[in-house]
DOTI-851005 format. One record per residue (C-alpha): residue number from 1; residue in three letters; chain; z, x, y. Coordinates in steps of 0.02 Angstrom, whole numbers, m for minus. Layout:
N
<site NUM ALA A <Z X Y>>
...
! end
This chain:
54
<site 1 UNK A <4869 5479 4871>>
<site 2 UNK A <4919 5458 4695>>
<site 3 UNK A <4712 5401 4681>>
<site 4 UNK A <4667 5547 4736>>
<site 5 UNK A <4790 5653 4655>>
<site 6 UNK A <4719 5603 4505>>
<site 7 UNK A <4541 5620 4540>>
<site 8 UNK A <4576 5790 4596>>
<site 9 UNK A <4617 5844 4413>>
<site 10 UNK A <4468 5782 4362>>
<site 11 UNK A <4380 5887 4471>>
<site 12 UNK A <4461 6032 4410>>
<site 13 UNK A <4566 6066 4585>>
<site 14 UNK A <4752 5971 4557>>
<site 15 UNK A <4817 5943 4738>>
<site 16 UNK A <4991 5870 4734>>
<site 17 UNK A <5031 5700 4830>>
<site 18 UNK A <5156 5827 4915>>
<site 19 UNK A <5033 5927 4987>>
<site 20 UNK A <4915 5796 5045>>
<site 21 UNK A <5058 5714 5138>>
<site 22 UNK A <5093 5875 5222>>
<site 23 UNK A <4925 5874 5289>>
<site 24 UNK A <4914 5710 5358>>
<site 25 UNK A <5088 5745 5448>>
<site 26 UNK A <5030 5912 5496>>
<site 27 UNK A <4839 5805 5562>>
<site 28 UNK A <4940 5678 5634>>
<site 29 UNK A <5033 5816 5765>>
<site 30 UNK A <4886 5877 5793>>
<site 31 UNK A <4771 5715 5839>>
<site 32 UNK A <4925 5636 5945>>
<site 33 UNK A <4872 5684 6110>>
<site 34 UNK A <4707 5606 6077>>
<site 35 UNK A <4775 5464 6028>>
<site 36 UNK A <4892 5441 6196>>
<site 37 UNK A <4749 5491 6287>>
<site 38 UNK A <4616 5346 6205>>
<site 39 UNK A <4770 5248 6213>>
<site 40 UNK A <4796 5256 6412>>
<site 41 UNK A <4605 5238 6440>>
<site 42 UNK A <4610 5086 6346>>
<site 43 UNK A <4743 5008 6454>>
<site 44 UNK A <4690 5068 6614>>
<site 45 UNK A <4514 4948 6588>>
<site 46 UNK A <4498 4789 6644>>
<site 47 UNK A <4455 4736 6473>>
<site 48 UNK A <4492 4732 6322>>
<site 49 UNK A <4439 4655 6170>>
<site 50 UNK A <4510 4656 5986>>
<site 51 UNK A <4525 4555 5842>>
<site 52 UNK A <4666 4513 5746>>
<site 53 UNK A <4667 4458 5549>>
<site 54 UNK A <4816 4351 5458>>
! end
């Protein structure tokens, strides 16, 4: 955020890191049940596939 902060002056529009954080809190809410939802699909499959990176 402090990127983008920064960027934002240059483009004339300051948005505070403050802000931005309230907005991915506030997106976060608001995307949750989706996420259970994808979540619970996911496991109810009888596959499942990911990678992992270390």
């Amino acid at each position: 955020m402090y990127r983008l902060e920064t960027m934002s002056i240059q483009w004339g529009a300051q948005l505070s890191r403050k802000s931005m954080a309230d907005w991915i809190r506030l997106v976060s809410d608001w995307v949750e049940p989706i996420y259970k939802l994808m979540l619970c699909e996911l496991l109810a499959g009888h596959y499942l596939q990911c990678d992992e990176l270390r």
